[in-house]
N, CA, C and O of each residue as an XYZ file, in Angstrom:
648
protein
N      18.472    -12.489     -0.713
C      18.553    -11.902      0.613
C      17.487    -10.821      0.720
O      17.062    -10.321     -0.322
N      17.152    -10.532      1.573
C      16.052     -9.686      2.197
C      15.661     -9.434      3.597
O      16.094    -10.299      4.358
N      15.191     -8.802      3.980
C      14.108     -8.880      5.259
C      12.806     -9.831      5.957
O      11.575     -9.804      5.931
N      13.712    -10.539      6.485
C      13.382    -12.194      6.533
C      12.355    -11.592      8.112
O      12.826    -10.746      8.873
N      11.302    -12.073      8.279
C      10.905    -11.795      9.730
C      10.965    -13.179     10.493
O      10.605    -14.281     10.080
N      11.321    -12.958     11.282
C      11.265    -14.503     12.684
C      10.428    -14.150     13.808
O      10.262    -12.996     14.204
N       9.881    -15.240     14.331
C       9.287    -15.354     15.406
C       9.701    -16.642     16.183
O       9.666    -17.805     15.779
N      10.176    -16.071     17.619
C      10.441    -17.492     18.448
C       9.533    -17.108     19.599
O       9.173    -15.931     19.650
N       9.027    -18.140     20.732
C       8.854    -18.399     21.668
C       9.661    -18.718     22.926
O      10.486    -19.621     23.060
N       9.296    -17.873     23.761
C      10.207    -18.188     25.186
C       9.238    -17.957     26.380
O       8.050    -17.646     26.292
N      10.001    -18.176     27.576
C       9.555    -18.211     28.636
C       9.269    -16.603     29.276
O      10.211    -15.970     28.800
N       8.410    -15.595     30.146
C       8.512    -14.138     30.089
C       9.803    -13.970     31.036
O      10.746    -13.443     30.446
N      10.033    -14.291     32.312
C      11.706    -14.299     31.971
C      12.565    -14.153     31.200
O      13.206    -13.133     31.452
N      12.976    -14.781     30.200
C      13.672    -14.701     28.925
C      13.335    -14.009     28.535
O      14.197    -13.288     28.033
N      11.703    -13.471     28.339
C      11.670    -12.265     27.518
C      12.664    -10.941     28.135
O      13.507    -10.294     27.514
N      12.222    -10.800     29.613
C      12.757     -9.626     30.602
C      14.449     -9.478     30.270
O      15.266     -8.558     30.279
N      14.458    -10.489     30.066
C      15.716    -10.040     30.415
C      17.002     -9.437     28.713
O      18.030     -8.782     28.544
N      16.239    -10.031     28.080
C      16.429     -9.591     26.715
C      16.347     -7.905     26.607
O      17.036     -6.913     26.370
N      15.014     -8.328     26.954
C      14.409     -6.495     27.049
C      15.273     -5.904     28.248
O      15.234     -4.727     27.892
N      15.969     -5.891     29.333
C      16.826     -5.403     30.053
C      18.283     -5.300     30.011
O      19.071     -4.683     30.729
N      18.475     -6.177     28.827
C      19.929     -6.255     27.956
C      20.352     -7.415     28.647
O      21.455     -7.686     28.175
N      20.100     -8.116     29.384
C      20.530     -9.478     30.580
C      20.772    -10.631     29.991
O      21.069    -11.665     30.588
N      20.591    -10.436     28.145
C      20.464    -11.695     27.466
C      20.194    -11.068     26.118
O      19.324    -10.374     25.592
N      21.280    -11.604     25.822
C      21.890    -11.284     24.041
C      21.091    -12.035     23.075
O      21.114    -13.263     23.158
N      20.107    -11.244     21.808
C      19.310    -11.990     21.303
C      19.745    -12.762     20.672
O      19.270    -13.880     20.875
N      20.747    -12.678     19.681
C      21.400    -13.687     19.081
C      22.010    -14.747     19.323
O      22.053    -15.749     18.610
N      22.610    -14.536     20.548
C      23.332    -16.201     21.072
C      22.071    -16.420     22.022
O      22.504    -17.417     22.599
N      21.103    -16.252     22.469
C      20.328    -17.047     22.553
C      19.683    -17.249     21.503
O      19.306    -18.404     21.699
N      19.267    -16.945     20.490
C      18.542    -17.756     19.548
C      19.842    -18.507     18.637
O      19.641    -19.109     17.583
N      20.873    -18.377     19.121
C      21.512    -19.642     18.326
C      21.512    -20.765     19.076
O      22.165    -21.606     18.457
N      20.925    -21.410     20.570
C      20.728    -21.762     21.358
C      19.426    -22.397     21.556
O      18.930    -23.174     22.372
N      19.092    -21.830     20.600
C      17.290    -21.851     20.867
C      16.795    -23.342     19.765
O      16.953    -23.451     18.549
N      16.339    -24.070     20.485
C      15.605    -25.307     19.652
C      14.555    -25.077     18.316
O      13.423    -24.701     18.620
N      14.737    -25.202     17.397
C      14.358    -24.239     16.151
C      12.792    -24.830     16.326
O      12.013    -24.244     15.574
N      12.296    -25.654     16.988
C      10.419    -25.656     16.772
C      10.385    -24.828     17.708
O       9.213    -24.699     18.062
N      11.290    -23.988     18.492
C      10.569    -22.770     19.035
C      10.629    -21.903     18.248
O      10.160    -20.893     18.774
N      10.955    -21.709     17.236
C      10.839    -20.654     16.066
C      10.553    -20.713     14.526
O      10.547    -21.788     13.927
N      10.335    -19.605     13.959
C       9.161    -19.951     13.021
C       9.661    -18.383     12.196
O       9.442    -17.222     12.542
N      10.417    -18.944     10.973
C      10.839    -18.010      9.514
C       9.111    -17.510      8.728
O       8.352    -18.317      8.191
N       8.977    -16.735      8.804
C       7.812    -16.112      7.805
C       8.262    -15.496      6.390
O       7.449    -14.980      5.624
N       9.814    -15.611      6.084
C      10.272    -15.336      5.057
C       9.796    -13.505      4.980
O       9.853    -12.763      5.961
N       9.466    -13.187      3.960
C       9.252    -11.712      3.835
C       7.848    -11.306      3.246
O       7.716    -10.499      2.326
N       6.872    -11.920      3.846
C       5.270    -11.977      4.174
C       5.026    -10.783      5.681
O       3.866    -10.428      5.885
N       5.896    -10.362      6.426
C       5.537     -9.722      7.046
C       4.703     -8.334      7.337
O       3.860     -7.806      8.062
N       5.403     -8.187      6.447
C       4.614     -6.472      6.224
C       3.279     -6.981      5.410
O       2.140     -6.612      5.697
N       3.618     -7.916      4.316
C       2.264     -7.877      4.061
C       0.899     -8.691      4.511
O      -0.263     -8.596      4.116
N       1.609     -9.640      5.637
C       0.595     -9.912      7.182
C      -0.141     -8.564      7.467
O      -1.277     -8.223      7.135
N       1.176     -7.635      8.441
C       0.653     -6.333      9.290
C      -0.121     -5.792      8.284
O      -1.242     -6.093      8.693
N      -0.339     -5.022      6.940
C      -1.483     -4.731      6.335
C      -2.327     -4.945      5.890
O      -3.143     -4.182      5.371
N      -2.333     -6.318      6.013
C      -4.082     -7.244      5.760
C      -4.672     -6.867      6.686
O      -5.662     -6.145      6.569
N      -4.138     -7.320      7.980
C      -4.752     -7.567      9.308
C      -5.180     -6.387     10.358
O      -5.933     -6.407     11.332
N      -4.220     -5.126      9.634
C      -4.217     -4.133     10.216
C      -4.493     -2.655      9.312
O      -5.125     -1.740      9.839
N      -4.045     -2.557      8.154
C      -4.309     -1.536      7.117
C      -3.482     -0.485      7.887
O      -3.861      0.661      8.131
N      -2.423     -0.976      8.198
C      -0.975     -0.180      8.523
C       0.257     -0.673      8.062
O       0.224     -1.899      8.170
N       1.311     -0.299      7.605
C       2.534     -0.671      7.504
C       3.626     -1.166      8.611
O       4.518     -2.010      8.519
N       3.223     -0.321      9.698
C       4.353     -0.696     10.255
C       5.682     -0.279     10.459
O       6.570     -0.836     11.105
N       5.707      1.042      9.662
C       6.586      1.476      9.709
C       6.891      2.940     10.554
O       8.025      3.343     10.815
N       5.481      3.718     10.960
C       5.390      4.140     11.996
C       5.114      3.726     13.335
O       4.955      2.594     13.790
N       5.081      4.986     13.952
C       4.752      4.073     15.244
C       3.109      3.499     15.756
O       2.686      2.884     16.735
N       2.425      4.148     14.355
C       0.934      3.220     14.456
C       1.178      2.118     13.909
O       1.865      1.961     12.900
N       0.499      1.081     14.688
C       0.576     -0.558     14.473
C      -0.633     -1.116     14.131
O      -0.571     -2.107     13.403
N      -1.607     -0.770     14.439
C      -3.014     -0.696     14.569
C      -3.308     -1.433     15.778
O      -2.458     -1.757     16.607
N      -4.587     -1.693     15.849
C      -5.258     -2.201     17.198
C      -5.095     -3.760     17.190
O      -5.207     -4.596     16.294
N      -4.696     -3.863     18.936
C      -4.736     -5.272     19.424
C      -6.088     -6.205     18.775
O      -7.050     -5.532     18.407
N      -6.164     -7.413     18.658
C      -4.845     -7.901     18.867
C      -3.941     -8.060     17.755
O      -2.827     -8.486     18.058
N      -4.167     -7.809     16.500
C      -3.740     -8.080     14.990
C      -2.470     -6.803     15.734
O      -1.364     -7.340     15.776
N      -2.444     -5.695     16.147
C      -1.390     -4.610     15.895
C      -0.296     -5.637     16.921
O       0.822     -5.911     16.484
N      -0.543     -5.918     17.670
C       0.862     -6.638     18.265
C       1.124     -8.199     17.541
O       1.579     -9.035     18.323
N       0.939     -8.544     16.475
C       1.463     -9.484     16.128
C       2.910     -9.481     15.485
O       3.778    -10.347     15.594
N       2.949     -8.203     14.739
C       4.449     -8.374     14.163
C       5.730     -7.036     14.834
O       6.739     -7.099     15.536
N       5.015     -5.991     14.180
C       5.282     -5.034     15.544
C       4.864     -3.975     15.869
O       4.959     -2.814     15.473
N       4.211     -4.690     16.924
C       3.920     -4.372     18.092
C       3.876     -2.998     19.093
O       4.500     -2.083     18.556
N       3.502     -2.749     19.948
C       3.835     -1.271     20.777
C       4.493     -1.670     21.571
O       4.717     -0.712     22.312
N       5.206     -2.891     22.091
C       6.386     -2.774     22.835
C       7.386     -3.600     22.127
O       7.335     -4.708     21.594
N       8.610     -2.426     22.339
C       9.698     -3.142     21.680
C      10.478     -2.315     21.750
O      10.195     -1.127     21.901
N      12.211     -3.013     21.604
C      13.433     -2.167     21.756
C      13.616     -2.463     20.276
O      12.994     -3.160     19.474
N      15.209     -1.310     20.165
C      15.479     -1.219     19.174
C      17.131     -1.533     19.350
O      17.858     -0.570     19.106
N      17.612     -2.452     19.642
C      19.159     -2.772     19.710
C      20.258     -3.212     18.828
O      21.477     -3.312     18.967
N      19.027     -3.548     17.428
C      19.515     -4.253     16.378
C      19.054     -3.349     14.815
O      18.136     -2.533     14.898
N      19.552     -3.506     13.846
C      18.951     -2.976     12.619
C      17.569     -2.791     12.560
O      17.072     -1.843     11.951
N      16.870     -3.694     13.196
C      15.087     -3.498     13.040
C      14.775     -3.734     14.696
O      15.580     -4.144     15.532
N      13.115     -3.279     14.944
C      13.123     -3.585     16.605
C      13.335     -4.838     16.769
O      13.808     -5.486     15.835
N      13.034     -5.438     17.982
C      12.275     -6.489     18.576
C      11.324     -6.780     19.262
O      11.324     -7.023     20.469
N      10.156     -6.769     18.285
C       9.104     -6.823     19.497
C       9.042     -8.122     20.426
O       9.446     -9.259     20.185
N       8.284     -7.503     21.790
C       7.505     -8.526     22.467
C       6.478     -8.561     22.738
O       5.763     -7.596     23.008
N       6.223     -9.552     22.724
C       4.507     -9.842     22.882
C       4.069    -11.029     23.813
O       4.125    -12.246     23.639
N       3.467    -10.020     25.194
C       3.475    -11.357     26.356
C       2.532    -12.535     26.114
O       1.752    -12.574     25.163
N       2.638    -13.358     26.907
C       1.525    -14.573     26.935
C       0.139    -14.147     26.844
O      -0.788    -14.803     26.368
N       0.079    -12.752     27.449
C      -1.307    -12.383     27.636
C      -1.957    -12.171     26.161
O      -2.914    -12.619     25.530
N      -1.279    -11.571     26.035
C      -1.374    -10.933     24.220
C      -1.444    -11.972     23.616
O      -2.547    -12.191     23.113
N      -0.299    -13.083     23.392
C      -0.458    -14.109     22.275
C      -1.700    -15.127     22.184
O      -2.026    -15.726     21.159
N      -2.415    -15.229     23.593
C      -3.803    -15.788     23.574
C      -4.817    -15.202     23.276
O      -5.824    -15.748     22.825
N      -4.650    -13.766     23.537
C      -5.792    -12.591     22.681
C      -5.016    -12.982     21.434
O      -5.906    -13.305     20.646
N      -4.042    -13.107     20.922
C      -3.865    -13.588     19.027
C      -4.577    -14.548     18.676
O      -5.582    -14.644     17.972
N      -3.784    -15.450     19.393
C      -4.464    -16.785     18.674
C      -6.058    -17.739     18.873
O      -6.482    -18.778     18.366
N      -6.761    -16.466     20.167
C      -7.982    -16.662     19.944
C      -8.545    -15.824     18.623
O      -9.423    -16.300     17.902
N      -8.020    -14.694     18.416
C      -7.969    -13.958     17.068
C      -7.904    -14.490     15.555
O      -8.458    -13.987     14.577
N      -7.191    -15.492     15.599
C      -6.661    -16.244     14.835
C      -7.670    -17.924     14.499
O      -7.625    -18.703     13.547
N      -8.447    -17.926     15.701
C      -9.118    -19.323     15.303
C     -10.165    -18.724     13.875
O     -10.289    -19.399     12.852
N     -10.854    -17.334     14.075
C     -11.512    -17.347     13.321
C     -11.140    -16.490     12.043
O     -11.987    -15.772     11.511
N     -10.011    -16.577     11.630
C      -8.828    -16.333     10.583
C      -8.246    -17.506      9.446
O      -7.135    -17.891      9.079
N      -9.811    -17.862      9.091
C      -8.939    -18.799      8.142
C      -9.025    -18.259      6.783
O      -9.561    -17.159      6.652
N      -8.560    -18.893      5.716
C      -8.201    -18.485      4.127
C      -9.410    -17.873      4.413
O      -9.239    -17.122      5.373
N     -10.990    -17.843      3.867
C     -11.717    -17.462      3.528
C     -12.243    -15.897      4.006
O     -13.082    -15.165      3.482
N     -11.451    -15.714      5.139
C     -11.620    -14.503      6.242
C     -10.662    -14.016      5.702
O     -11.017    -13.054      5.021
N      -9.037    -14.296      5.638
C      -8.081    -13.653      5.220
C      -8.026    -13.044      4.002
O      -7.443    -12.020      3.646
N      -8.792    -13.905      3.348
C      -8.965    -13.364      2.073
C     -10.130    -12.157      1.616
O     -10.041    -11.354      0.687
N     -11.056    -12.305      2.444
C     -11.881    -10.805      2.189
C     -11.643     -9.560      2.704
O     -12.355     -8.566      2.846
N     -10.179     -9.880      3.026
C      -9.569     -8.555      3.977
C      -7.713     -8.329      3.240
O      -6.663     -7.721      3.446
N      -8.232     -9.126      2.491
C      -6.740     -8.870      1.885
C      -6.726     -8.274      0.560
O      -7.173     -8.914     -0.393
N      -6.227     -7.044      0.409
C      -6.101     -5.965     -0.911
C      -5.480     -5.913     -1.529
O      -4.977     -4.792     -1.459
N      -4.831     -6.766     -2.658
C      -3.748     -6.248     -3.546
C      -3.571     -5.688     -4.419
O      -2.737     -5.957     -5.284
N      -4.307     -4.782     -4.402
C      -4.673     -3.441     -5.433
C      -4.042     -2.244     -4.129
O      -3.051     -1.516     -4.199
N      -4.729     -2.351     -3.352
C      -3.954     -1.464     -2.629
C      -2.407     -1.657     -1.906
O      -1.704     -0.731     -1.502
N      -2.045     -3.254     -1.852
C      -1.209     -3.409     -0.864
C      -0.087     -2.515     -1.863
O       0.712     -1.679     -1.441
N      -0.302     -3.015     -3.548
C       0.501     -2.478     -4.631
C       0.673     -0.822     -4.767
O       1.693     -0.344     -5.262
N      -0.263     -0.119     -4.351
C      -0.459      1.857     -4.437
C       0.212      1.779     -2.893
O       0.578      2.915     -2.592
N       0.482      0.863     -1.866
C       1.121      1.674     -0.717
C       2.862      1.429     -0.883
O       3.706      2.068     -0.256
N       3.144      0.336     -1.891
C       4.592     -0.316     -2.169
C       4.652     -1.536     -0.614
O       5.565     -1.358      0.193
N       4.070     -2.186     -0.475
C       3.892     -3.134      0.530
C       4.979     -4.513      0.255
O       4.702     -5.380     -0.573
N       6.070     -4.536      0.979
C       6.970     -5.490      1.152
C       6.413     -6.602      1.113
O       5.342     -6.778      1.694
N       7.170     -7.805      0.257
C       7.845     -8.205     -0.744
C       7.349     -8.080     -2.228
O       7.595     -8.898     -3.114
N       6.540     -6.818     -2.375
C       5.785     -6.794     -3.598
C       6.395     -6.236     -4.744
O       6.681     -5.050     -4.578
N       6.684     -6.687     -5.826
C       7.215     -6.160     -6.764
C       6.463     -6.037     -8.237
O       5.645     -6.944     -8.389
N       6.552     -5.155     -9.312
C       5.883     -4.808    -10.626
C       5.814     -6.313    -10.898
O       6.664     -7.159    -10.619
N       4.462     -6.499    -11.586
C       4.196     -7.736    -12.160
C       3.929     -9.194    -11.735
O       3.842    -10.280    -12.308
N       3.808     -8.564    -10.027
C       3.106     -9.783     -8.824
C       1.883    -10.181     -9.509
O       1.040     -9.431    -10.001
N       1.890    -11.386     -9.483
C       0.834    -12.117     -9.720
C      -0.226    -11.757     -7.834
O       0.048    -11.934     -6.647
N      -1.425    -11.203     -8.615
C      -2.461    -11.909     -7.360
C      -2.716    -13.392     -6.528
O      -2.478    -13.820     -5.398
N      -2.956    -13.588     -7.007
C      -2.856    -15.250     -6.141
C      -1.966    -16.044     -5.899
O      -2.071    -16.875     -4.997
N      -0.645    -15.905     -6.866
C       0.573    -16.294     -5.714
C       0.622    -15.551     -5.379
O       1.652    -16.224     -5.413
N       0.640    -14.406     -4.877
C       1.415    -13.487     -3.607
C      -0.095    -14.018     -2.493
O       0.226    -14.311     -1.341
N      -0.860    -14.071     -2.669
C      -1.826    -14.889     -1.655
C      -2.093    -16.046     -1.362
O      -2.783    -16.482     -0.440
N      -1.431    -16.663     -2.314
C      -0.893    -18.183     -1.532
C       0.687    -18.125     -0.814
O       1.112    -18.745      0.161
N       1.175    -17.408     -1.452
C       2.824    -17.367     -0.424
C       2.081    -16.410      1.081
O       2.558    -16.616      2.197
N       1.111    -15.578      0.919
C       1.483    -14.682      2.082
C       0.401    -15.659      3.157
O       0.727    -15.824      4.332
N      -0.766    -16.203      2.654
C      -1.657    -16.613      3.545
C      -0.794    -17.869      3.846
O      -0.915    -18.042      5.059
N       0.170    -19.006      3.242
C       0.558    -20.186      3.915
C       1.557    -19.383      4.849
O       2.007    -20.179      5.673
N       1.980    -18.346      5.003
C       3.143    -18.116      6.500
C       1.868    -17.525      7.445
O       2.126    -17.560      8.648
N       0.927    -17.146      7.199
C      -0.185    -16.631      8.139
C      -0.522    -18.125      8.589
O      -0.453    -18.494      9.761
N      -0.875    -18.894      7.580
C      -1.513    -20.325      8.426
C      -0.048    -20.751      9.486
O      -0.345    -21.079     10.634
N       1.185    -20.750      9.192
C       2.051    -21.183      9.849
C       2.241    -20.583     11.428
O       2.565    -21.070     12.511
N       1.923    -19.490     11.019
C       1.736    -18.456     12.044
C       0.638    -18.802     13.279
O       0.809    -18.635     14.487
N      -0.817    -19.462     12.417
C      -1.617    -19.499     13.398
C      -1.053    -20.883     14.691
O      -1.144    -20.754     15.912
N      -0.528    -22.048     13.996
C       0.059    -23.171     14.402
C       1.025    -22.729     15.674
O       1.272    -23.251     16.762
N       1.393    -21.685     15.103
C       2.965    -21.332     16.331
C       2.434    -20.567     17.239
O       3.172    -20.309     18.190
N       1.447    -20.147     17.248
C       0.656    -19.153     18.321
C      -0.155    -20.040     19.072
O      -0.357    -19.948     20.283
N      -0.645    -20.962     18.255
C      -1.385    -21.815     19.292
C      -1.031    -22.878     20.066
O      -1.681    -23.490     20.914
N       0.264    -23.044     19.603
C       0.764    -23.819     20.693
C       1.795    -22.825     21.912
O       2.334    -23.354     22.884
N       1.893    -21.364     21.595
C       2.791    -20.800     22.599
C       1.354    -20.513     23.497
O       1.338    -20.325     24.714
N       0.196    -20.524     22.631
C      -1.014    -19.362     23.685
C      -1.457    -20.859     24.561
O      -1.773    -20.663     25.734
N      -1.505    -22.556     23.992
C      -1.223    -23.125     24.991
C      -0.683    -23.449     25.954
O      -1.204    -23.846     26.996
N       1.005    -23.247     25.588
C       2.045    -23.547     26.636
C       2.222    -22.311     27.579
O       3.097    -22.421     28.437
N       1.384    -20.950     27.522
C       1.970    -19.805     28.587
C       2.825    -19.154     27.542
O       3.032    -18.019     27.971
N       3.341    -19.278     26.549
C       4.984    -18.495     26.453
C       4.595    -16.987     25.599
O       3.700    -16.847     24.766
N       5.200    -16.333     25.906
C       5.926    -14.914     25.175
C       6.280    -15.684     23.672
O       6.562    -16.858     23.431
N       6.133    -14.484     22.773
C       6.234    -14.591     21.619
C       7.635    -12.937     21.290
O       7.699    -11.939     22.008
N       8.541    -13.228     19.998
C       9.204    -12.625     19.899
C       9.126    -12.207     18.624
O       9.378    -13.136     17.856
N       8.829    -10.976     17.962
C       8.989    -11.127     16.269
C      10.654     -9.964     15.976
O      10.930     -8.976     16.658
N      11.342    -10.416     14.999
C      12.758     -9.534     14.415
C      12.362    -10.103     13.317
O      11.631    -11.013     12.926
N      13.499     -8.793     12.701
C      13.642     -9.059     11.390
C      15.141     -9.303     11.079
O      15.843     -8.671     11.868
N      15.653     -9.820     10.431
C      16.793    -10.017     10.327
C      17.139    -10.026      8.364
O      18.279    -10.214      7.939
């Protein structure tokens, strides 16, 4: 068990009304058709500090569009961790972000010498380098897949942690 991060897709309606309390996140995402959503397991934090050289755990996120991918500058807090949202507008500034984000890019921006001196989630004494960069870059590639089909279809993107 851990701090699992999720990301689903919805319509910005659905987003509004979440964000206005009009719609309970949980029974709608028990509701929710699971290829609209997408488990990153506990790669999150160490997404937000590749991409951003922030944690995440203040309220600096770093700069669009990498700072609104996980979380974000808008978001409530109704549950144990926020919920960000991130409109349609944003998720096509991502996942145009994201075309030119593959392994070879991710990887000259990814530190695990440092991610290890900041204590960067899911990292523990005696991480191997390159699996923790093959577990963290295959939920980033998964990531790019689910963005590019919400930054095709119009939709809002949602990231929790649960």
């Amino acid at each position: 068990m851990g701090m699992i991060g999720h990301y689903f897709r919805t319509s910005s309606t659905n987003m509004r009304r979440m964000k206005f309390g009009k719609l309970d996140l949980y029974k709608f995402i028990d509701k929710l058709d699971e290829s609209e959503q997408l488990d990153i397991d506990k790669t999150w934090q160490a997404i937000q500090f590749t991409l951003t050289g922030t944690t995440g755990e203040t309220d600096e996120t770093g700069e669009p569009p990498w700072g609104n991918l996980v979380i974000g500058s808008d978001y409530i807090i109704p549950y144990e961790f926020p919920l960000s949202f991130i409109s349609a507008k944003e998720v096509k500034e991502i996942a145009e972000a994201m075309k030119t984000m593959d392994e070879a890019e991710f990887r000259k921006i990814f530190d695990f010498k440092k991610m290890v001196s900041v204590r960067i989630y899911p990292l523990v004494y005696g991480e191997d380098e390159e699996e923790f960069f093959d577990y963290v870059y295959g939920y980033f590639d998964e990531m790019r897949k689910f963005f590019f089909e919400a930054a095709a279809r119009g939709l809002d993107v949602a990231f929790y942690i649960d």
